[in-house]
C-alpha positions in Angstrom: 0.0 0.0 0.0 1.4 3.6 -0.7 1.8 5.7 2.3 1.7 9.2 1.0 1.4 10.5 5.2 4.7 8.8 5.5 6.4 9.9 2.2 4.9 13.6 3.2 6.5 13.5 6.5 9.7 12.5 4.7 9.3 15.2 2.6 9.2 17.4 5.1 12.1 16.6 7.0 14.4 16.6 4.3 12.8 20.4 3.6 13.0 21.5 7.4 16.9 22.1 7.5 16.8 24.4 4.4 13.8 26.5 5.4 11.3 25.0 2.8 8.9 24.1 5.5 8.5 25.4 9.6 8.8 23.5 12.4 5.2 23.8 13.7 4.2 22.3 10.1 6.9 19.4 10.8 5.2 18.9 14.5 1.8 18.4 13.0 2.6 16.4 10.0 4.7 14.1 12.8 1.1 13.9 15.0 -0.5 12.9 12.6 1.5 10.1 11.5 1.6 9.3 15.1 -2.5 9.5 15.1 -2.7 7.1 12.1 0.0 4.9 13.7 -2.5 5.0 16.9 -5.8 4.2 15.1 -4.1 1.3 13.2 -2.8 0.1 16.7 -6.1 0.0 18.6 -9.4 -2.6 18.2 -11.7 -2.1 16.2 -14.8 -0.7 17.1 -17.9 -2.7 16.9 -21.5 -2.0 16.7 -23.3 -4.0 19.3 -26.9 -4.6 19.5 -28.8 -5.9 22.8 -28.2 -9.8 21.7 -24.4 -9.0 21.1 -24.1 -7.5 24.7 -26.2 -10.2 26.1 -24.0 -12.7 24.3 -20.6 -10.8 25.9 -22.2 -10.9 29.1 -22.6 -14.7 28.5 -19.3 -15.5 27.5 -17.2 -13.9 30.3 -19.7 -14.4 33.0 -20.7 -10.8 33.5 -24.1 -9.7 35.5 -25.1 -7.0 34.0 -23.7 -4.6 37.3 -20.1 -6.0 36.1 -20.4 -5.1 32.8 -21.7 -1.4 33.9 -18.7 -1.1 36.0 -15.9 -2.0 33.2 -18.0 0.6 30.8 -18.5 3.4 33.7 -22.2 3.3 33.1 -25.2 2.6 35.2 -27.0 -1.1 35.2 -30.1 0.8 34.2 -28.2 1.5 31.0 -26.7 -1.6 30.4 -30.5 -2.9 30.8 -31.3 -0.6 28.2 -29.2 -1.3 25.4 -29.6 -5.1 26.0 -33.9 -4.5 25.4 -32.6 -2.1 22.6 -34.1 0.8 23.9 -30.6 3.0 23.7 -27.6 2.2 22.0 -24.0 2.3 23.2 -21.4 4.5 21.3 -18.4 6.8 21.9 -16.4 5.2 24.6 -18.7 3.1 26.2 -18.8 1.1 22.2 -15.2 1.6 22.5 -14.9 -0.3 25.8 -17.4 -3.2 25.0 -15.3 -3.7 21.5 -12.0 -3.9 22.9 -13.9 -6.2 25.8 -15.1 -8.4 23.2 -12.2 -8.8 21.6 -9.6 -9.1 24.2 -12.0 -10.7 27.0 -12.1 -8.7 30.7 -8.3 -9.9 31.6 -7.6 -6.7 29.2 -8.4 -4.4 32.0 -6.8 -6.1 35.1 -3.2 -4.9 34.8 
């Protein structure tokens, strides 16, 4: 796959010493390679409907207060999303994605 980030970020530093380009414009090409670098590293995210939570529940063991707790929400939520009245997104998705696919052990370190 071409990278046309990286070669830009190349670019750039091969243009910084000789004025062609500023440092600030160096320091954000560099962020977002790192960004990119970042979004390649983590899960991905998964849309998750009340069955799929009920079925992640199932298969780690999880009442429904447990799973609240790992995704900083209330039962009452969880509750929700599992009889499909709300759905999860934002970092609550990102939590239950990541917990799906790296099981709870993820976040006892």
């Amino acid at each position: 796959m071409v990278d046309h980030l990286k070669d830009l970020q190349e670019m750039a530093h091969d243009m910084l010493p000789h004025g062609g380009i500023s440092k600030d414009t160096v320091k954000h090409i560099d962020a977002r390679v790192r960004l990119r670098e970042l979004r390649e590293q983590l899960p991905t995210i998964i849309e998750m409907n009340g069955e799929a939570i009920q079925a992640l529940r199932g298969r780690y063991n999880l009442s429904q207060a447990m799973l609240a707790e790992y995704v900083n929400m209330s039962v009452t939520t969880v509750s929700k999303w599992e009889r499909g009245e709300k759905k999860p997104n934002g970092a609550a998705l990102r939590v239950l994605s990541t917990l799906s696919q790296k099981g709870p052990e993820v976040f006892n370190r």
